[in-house]
MIPAGU-492980 format. One record per residue (C-alpha): residue in one letter; residue number from 1; x, z, y. Coordinates in nm, 3 decimals. Layout:
   r     k         x         z         y
   a   NUM         X         Z         Y
...
This chain:
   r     k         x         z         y
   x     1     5.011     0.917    -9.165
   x     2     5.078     1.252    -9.018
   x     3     4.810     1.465    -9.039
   x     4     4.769     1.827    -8.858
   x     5     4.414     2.059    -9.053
   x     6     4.286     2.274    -8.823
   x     7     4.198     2.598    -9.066
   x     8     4.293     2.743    -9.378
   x     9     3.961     2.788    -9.506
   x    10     3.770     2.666    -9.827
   x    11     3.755     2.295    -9.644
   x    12     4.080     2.319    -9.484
   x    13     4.217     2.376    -9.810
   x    14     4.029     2.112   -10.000
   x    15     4.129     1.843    -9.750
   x    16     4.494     1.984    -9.761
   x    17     4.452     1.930   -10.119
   x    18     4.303     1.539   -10.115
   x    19     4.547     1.445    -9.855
   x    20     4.906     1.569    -9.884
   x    21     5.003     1.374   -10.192
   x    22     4.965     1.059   -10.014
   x    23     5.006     1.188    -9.635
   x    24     5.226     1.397    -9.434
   x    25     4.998     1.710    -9.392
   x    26     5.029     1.999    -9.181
   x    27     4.793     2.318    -9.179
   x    28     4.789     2.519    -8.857
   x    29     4.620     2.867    -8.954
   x    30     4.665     3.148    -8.655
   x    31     4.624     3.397    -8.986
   x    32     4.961     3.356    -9.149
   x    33     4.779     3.551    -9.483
   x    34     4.606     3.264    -9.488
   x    35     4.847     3.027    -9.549
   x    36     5.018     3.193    -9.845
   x    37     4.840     2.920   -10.092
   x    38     4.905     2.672    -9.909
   x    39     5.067     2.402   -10.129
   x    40     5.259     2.053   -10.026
   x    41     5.182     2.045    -9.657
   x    42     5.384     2.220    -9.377
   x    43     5.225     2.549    -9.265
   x    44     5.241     2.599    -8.856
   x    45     5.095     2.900    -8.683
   x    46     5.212     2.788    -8.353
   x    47     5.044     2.498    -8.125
   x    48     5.405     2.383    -8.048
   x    49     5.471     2.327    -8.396
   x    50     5.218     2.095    -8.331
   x    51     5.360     1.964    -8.124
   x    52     5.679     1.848    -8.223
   x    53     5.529     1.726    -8.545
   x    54     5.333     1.459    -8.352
   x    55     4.977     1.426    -8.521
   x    56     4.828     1.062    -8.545
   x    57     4.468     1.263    -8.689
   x    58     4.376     1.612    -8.630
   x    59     4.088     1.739    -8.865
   x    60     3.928     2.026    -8.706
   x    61     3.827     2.226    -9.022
   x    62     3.794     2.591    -8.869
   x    63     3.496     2.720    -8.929
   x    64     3.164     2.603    -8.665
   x    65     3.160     2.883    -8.448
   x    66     3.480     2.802    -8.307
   x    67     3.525     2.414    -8.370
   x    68     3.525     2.344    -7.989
   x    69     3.752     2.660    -7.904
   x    70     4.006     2.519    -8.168
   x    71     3.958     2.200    -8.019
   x    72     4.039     2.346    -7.689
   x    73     4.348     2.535    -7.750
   x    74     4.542     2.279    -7.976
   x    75     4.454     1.921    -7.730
   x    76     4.728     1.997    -7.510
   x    77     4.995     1.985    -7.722
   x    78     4.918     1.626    -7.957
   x    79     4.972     1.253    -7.842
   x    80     4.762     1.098    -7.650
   x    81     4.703     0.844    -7.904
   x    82     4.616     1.136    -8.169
   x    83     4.260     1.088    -8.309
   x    84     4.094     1.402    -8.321
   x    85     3.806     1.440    -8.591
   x    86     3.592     1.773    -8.679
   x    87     3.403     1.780    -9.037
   x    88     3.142     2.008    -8.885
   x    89     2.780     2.058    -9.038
   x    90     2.611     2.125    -8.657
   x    91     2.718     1.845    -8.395
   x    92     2.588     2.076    -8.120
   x    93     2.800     1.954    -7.792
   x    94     3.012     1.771    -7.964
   x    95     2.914     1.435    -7.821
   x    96     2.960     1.541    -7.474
   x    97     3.251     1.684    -7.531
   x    98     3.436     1.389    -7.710
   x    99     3.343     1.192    -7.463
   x   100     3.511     1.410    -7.178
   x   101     3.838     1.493    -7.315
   x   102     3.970     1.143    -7.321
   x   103     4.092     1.163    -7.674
   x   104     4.028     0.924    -7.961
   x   105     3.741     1.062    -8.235
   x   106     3.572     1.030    -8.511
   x   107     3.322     1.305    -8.661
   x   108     3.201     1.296    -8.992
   x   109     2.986     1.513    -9.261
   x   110     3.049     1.591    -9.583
   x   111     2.718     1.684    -9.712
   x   112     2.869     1.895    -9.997
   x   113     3.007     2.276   -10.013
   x   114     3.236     2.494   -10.191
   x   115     2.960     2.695   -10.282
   x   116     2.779     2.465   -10.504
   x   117     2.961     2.148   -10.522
   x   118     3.216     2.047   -10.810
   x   119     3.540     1.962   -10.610
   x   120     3.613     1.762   -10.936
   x   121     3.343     1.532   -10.950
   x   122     3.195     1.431   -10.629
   x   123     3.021     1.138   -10.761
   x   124     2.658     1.251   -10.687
   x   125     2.739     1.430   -10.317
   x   126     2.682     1.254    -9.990
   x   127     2.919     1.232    -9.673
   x   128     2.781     1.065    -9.312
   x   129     3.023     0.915    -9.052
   x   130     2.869     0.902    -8.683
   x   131     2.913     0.591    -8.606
   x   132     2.989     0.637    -8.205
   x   133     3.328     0.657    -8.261
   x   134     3.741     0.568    -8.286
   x   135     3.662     0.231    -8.538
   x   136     4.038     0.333    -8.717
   x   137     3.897     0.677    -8.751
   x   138     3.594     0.593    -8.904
   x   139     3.778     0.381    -9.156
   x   140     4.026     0.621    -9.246
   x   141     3.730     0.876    -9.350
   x   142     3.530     0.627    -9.506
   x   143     3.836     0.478    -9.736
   x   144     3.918     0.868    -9.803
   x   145     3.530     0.921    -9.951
   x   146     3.473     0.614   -10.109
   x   147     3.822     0.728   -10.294
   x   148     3.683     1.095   -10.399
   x   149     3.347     0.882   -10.533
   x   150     3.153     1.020   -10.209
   x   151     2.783     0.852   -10.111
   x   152     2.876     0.722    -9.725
   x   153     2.601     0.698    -9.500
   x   154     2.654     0.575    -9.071
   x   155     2.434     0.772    -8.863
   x   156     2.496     0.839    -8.512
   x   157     2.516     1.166    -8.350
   x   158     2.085     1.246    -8.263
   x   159     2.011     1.113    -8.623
   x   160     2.222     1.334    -8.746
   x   161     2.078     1.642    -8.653
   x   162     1.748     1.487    -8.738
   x   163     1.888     1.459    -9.070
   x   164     2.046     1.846    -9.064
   x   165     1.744     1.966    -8.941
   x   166     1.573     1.800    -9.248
   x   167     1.804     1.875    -9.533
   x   168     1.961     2.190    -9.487
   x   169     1.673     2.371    -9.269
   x   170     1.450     2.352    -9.536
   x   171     1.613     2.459    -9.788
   x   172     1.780     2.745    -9.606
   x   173     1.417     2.843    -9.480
   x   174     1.293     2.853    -9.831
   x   175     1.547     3.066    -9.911
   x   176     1.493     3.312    -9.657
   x   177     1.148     3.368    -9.770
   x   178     1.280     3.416   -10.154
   x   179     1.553     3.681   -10.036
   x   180     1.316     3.859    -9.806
   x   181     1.013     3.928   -10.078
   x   182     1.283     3.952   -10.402
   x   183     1.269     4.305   -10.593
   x   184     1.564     4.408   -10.852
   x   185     1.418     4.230   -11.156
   x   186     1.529     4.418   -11.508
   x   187     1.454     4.090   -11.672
   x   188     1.461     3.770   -11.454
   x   189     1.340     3.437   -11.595
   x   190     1.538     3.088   -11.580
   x   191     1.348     3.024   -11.236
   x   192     1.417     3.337   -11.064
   x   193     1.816     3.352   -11.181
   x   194     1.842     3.013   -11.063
   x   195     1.680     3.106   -10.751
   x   196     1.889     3.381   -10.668
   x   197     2.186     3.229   -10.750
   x   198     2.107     2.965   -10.469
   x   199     2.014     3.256   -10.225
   x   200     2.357     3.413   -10.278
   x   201     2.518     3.084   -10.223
   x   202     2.369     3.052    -9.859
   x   203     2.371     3.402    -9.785
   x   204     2.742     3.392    -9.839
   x   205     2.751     3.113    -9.566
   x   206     2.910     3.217    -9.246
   x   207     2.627     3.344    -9.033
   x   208     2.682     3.186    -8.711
   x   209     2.633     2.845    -8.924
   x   210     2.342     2.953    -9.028
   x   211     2.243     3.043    -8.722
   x   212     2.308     2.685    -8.557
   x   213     2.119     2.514    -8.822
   x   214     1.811     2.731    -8.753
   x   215     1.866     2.667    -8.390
   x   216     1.877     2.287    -8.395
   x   217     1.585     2.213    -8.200
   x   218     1.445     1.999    -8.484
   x   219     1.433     2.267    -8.654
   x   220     1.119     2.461    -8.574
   x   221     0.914     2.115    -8.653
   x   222     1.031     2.122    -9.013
   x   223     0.991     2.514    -9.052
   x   224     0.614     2.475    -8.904
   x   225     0.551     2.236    -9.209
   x   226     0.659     2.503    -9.427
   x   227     0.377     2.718    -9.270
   x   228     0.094     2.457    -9.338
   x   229     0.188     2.397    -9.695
   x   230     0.205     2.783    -9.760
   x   231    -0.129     2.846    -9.580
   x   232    -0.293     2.574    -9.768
   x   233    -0.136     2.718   -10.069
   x   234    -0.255     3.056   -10.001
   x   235    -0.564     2.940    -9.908
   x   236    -0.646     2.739   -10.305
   x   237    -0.490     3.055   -10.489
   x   238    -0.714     3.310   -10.292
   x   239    -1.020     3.110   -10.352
   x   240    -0.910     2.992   -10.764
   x   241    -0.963     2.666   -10.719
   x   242    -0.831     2.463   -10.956
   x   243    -0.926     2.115   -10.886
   x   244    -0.727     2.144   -10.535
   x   245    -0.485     2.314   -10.742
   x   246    -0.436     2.045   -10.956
   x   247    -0.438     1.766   -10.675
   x   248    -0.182     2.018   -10.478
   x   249     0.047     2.026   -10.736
   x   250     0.011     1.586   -10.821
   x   251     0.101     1.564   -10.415
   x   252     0.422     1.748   -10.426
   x   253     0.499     1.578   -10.737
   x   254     0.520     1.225   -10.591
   x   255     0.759     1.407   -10.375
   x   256     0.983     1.491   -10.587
   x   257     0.973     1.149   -10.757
């Protein structure tokens, strides 16, 4: 299959990587610097390069602030029969805009990073597949995780963002509050370096993502639970007591179960 990766970027380059042994890959990258790495795949920094190379997938890996924008400026020059996928973490408008441009889709997630992940060993990440889309599509990505050892879960677009909202609002919330009360420590225990190293991870994502995780409208829900644990938290330090203390700390446990 030909293949045209929108992006040079840490994802561009890891699907660049997965794919070109066993695919005809292409990386278009308006940055040519960014392309210097760029290993067993052609390397275009012009749409009608594109063009003449004739895509049957596009993966739209640039990064989320711009997915639609890429989208926009490389759809007039691919097949009509071209299948156009993004791999993007917020789904914001993309629904309505799939369904507009009259082109073939599929939109997945792999729930996994650069950051933190192990390229190597995917074995205990997760990727979801929205399931309103090009059936081919869909089976293409889900044959290429189940290969790299990937968890595959169907969700469609609204659950989703229920689910982003959940899993990476959270989290990222959490970490907020770590960063914005954390002193220089001379001596940090396990906990702390372990925290930090997480807050330096998502502070080192792209900002706009960030930013349109936060946003999701799902979000504030989740992020007003954090505030009712943390008062009621508060609330059985300030006043010692240890028997809520205790039963506080059996609740979360079961969570984590």
């Amino acid at each position: 299959m030909r293949i045209v990766i929108l992006g040079a970027g840490k994802m561009g380059s890891f699907f660049t990587d997965i794919l070109s042994f066993q695919h005809e890959v292409a990386v278009f990258e308006i940055d040519p610097k960014r392309l210097r790495f760029m290993y067993n795949c052609y390397r275009f920094t012009k749409p009608e390069e594109i063009q003449e190379f004739k895509p049957e997938l596009l993966i739209n890996a640039v990064t989320v602030k711009y997915t639609i924008e890429a989208f926009n400026q490389i759809l007039p020059f691919l097949p009509k029969d071209c299948i156009i996928s993004d791999i993007s973490s917020v789904k914001t408008g993309l629904k309505d805009y799939y369904e507009k441009n009259g082109f073939r889709y599929c939109s997945t997630h792999p729930m996994f990073g650069p950051t933190f992940a192990n390229l190597d060993q995917l074995s205990n990440e997760n990727a979801i597949i929205i399931s309103e889309g090009d059936h081919l599509g869909k089976i293409f990505f889900k044959d290429l995780y189940q290969s790299l050892g990937l968890h595959i879960f169907e969700y469609t677009f609204d659950e989703h963002d229920d689910t982003v909202a959940y899993s990476l609002s959270i989290p990222f919330v959490s970490t907020f509050v770590f960063a914005a009360v954390m002193k220089h420590q001379d001596a940090p225990g396990t906990t702390f370096k372990r925290h930090m190293k997480i807050a330096k991870g998502v502070l080192n994502e792209d900002d706009y993502l960030l930013q349109e995780i936060l946003f999701n409208p799902r979000t504030p829900h989740q992020v007003e639970n954090i505030r009712t644990e943390l008062n009621e938290l508060l609330d059985i330090i300030s006043k010692k007591d240890a028997t809520r203390m205790h039963a506080y700390l059996e609740k979360i446990r079961l969570h984590i179960k």
